[in-house]
C-alpha positions in Angstrom: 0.0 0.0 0.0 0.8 3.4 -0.9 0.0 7.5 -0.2 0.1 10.3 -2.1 -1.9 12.5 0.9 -2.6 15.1 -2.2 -5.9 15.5 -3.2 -5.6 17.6 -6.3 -4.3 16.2 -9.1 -6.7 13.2 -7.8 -4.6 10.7 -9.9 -0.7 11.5 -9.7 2.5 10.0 -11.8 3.2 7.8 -8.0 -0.2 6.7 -7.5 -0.5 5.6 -11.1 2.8 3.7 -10.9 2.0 2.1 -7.9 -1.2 0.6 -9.2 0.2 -0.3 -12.1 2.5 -2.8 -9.8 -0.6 -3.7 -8.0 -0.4 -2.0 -5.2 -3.5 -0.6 -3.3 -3.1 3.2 -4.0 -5.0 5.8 -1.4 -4.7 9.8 -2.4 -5.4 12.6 0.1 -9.5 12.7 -0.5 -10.1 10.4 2.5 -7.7 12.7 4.9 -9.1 16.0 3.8 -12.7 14.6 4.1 -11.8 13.1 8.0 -9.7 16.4 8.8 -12.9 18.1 7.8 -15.0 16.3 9.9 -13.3 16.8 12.8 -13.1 20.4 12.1 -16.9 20.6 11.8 -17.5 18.8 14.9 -15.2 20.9 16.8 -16.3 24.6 15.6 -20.0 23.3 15.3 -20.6 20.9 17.7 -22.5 19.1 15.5 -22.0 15.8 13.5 -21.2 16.0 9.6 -23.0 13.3 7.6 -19.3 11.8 6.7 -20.8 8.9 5.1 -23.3 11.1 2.7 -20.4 13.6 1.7 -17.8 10.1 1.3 -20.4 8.6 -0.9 -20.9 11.7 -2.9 -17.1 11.8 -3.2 -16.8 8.4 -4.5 -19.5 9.1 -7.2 -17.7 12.5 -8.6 -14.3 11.0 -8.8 -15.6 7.8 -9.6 -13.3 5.8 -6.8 -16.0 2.9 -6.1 
């Protein structure tokens, strides 16, 4: 398993390599969405609907 904790380009020259040797290949989406989750909570005091905003994620960059 690799990281490239970058979330824009979503698809970079690493992560590209790394699954083309197989390798399960995570970008930065998943840590900016959980770093903004924890911000929410904390400022609002409120839960965010992770799972809804993950889900809608996974649909625009088409990562299912």
């Amino acid at each position: 398993m690799v990281a490239d904790t970058i979330y824009q380009p979503f698809e970079t020259p690493f992560l590209k390599l790394a699954r083309s040797k197989g390798l399960t290949a995570l970008n930065g989406l998943g840590m900016l969405l959980f770093q903004a989750t924890e911000a929410f909570e904390i400022w609002t005091g409120e839960t965010m609907p992770t799972a809804e905003i993950w889900s809608a994620l996974e649909e625009k960059y088409n990562t299912k």
